[in-house]
C-alpha positions in Angstrom: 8.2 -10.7 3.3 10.0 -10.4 -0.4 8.0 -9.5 -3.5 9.9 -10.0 -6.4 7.3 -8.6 -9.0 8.0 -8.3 -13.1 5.6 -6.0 -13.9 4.3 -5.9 -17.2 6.0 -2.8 -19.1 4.5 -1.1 -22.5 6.5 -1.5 -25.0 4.0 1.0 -27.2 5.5 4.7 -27.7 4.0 6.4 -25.5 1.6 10.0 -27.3 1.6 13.4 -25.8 -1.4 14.1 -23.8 -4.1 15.9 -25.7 -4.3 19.1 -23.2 -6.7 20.6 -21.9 -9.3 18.4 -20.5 -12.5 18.8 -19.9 -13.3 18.0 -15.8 -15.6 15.4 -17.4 -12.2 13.7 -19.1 -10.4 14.8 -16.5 -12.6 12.4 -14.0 -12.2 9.2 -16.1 -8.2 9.9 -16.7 -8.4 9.8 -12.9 -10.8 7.3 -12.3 -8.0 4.0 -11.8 -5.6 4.8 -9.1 -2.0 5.5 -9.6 0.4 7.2 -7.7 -0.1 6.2 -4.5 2.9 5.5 -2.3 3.4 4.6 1.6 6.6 7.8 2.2 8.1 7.3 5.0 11.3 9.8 6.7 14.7 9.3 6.3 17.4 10.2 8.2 17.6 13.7 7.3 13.2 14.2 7.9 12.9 14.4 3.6 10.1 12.5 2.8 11.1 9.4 0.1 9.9 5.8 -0.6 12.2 3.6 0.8 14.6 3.0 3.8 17.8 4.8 3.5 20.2 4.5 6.9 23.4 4.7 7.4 24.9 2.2 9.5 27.9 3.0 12.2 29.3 1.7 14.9 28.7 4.4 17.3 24.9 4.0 17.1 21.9 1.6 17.5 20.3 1.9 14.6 16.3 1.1 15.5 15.7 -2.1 14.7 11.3 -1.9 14.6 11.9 1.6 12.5 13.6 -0.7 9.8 11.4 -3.3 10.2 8.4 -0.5 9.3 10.3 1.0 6.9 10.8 -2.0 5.1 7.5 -3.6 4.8 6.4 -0.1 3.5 9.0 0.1 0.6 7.6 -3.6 0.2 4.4 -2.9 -0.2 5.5 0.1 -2.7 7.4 -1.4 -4.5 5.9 -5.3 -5.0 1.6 -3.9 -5.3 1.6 0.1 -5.1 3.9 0.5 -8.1 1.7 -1.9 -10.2 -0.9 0.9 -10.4 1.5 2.3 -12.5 0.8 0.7 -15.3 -2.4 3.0 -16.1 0.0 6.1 -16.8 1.1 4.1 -19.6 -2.1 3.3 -21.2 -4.0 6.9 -19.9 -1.6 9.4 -22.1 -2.9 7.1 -25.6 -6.2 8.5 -26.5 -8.7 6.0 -25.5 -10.7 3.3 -28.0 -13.6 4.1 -27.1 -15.3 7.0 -25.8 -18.9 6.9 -24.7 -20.6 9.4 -22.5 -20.4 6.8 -19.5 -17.4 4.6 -20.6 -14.0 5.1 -22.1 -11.7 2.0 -22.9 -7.9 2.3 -23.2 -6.5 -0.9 -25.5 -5.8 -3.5 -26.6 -2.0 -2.6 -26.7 0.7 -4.8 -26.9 2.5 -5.5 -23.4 4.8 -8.0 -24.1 5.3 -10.9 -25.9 2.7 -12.9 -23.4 0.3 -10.6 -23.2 -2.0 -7.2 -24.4 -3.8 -5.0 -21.7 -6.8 -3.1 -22.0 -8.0 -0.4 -19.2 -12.1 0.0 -19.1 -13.2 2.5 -17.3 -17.4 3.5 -16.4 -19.3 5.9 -14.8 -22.2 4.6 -12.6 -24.9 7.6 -12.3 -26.8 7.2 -8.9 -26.6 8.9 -5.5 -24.6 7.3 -2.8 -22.1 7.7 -0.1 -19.0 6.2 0.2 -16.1 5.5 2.8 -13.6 3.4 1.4 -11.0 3.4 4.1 -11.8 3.0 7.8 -10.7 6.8 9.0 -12.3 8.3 5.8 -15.1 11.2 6.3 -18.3 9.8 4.3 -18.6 11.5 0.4 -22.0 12.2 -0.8 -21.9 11.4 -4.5 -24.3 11.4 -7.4 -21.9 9.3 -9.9 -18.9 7.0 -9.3 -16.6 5.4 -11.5 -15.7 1.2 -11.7 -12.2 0.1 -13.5 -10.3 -3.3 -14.5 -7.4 -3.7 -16.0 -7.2 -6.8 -17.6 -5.1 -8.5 -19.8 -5.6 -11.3 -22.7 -2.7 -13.5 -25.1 -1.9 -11.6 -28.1 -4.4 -12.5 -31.1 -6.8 -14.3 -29.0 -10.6 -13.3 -28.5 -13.0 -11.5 -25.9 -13.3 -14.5 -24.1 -9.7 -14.3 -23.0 -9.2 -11.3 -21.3 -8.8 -12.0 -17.3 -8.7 -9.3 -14.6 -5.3 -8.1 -13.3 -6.9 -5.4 -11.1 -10.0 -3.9 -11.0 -12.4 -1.4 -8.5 -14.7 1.6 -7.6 -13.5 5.0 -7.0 -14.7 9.2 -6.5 -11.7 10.7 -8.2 -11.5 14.4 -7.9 -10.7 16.9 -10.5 -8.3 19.1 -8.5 -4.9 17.6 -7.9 -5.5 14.9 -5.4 -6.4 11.6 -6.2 -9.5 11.1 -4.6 -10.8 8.1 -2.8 -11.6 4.3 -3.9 -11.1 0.6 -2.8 -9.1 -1.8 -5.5 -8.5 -5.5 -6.0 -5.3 -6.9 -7.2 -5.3 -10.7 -8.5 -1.6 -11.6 -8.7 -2.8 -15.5 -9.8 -4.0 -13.7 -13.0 -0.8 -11.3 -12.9 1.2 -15.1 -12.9 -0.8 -16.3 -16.0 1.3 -13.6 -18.0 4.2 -13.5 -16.2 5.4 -16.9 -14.2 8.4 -15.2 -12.3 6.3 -13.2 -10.1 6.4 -14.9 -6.7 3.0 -13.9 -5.6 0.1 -15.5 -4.9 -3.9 -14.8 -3.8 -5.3 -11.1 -3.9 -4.8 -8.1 -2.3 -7.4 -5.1 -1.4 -6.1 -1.6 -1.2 -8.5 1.0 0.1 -7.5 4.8 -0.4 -8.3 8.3 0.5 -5.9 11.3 -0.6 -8.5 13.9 -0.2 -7.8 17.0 2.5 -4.1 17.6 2.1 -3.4 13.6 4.0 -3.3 10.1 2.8 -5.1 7.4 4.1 -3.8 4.0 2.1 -5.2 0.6 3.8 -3.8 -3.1 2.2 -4.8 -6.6 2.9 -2.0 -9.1 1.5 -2.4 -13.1 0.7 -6.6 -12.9 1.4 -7.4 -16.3 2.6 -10.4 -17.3 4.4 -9.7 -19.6 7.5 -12.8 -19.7 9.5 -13.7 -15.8 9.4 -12.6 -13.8 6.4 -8.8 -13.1 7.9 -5.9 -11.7 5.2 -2.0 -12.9 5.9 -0.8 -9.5 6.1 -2.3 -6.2 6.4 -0.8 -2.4 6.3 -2.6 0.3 7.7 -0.8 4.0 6.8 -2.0 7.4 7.4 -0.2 10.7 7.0 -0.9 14.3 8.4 0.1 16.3 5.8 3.0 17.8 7.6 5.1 15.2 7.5 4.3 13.5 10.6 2.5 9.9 10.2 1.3 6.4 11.4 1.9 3.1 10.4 0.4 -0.2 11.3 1.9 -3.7 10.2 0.1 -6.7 11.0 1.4 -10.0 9.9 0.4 -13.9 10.4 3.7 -16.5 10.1 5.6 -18.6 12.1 7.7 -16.4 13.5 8.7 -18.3 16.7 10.2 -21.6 14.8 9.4 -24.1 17.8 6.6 -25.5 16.1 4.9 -25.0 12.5 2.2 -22.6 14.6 1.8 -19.4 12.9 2.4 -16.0 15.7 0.5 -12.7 14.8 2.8 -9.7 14.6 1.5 -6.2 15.1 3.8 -3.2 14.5 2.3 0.7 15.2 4.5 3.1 14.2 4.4 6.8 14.2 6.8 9.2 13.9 6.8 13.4 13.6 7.9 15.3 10.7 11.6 15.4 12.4 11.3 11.6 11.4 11.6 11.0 15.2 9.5 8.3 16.5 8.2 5.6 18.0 7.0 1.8 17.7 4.3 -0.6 19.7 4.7 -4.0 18.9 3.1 -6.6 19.8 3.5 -10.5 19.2 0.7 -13.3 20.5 -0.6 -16.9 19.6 1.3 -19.8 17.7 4.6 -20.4 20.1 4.4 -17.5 22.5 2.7 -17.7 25.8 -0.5 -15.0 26.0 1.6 -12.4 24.6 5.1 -10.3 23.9 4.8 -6.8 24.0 8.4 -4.0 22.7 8.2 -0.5 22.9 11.0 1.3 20.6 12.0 4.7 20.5 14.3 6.6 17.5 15.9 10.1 17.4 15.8 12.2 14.5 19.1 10.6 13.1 16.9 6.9 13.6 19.1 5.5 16.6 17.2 4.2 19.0 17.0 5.9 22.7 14.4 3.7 24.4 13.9 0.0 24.3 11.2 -1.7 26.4 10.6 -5.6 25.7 9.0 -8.6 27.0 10.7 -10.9 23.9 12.9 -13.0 25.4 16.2 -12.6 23.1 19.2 -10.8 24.0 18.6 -8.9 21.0 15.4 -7.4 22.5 17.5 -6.4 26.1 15.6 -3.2 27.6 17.6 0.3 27.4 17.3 3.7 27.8 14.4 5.9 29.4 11.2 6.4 28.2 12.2 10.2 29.2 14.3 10.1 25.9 11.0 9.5 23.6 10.2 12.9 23.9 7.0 14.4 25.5 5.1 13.7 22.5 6.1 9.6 22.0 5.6 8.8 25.8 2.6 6.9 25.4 2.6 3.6 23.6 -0.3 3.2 21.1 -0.3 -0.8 20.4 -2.4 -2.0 17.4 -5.7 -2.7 18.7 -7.7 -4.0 15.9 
């Protein structure tokens, strides 16, 4: 899957940020999520957002690793990054500052468009869990965001959503945790390039030294609510981390039937690793089911597979995972 996303860049001058802030301020600054990034290991076990291997040909380089690897610089670089447009509204003193609101705009974007970030506090006890693995917060206020986005000169009645959500930000330096929507047919409105479509839902949790980042892609509702991608990533803290891919396309070509593809990575803070995949329904009969295991230079040094390609030929011993990686751990859900 490409994104090819122009995102919408301030062409304001940016002001020095009006240190130090109160933990009130502090929580509102924080309150709209940016920052977050899916890192995955490179060859050399650093930590970085994007896939970086060098190709030989004295190695196997592991094909389901850059298949991971990719979707996650995808999904960095076409919805993560978008977030990052609230840096460049947060560091301008806000509009309007109310004891339970603070508005950031209008500024001018571009030529097609003006942006605004609202951001309020909601007073009332609750508990939240935003992402599936998340330990339950109590909370006695949260905070609800949008940024939206309107043609220059026009009125109140033309500002439409771009993103918007709920979150419990922290003061200390994690983010905190909170579930976001992204509407790319708005995003489209003020900039036709972008080859999205449909919404996406990110769920997050950076709290307790790990990150916990959950993405539906292309939400469509066929029967039961269902989305057309979906990533599921969770570090340790140390390094070490999962990732789960899913994906609905016609993968097999012999007929227009769309295959679900399921990919569960993990890998240690070495950056060795392994990956469970999983293929079923459209084309494929019951089910195809690859296990793939990397060393800490990303070559592979284990391939089971049911997929019936040459490109897909079993190799190697399961010995060679490593004590820890013997096990496969297919997605389940």
């Amino acid at each position: 899957m490409k994104w090819k996303l122009a995102c919408v860049a301030l062409a304001v001058p940016l002001a020095a940020c009006n240190a130090p802030f109160s933990n009130d301020e502090i929580l509102f600054l924080k309150a709209a999520p940016r920052g977050l990034r899916i890192e995955v290991p490179d060859e050399q076990g650093v930590q970085h957002q994007g896939l970086r291997v060098a190709q030989s040909d004295e190695r196997t380089p592991a094909r389901f690793y850059q298949d991971t690897l990719r979707s996650a610089q995808e999904a960095n670089d076409g919805i993560l990054s978008l977030l990052d447009m609230v840096d460049a509204l947060v560091v301008l003193e806000p509009s309007v500052r109310e004891d339970d609101k603070r508005v950031w705009g209008p500024l001018p974007a571009s030529e097609a468009a003006e942006l605004a970030l609202v951001v309020t506090r909601v007073r009332t006890a609750t508990v939240v869990q935003f992402t599936s693995t998340s330990t339950p917060a109590e909370a006695d206020q949260y905070f609800e965001f949008y940024m939206a986005a309107r043609p220059p000169g026009t009125g109140d009645d033309a500002w439409v959503v771009l993103f918007g959500g709920t979150s419990l930000p922290q003061t200390s330096n994690r983010q905190g945790t909170g579930v976001l929507a992204v509407d790319f047919d708005n995003f489209r409105r003020f900039d036709p390039t972008i080859d999205a479509a449909g919404l996406v839902y990110v769920a997050y949790d950076t709290r307790f030294e790990q990150t916990a980042i959950d993405l539906a892609i292309d939400v469509v509702r066929q029967g039961p609510f269902m989305a057309k991608a979906a990533w599921a990533y969770r570090d340790d803290g140390e390094g070490g981390g999962r990732f789960v891919y899913y994906l609905i396309e016609d993968l097999v070509p012999t007929t227009p039937a769309e295959e679900i593809l399921g990919i569960a990575a993990r890998w240690l803070p070495t950056g060795r690793g392994r990956a469970d995949v999983v293929v079923t329904e459209g084309d494929v009969p019951t089910f195809y089911l690859a296990s793939e295991c990397w060393n800490d230079a990303f070559e592979r040094v284990y391939l089971a597979s049911s997929i019936p390609t040459p490109d897909f030929t079993p190799s190697g011993e399961v010995s060679a995972c490593g004590p820890d990686l013997l096990s496969p751990q297919f997605p389940d859900d």
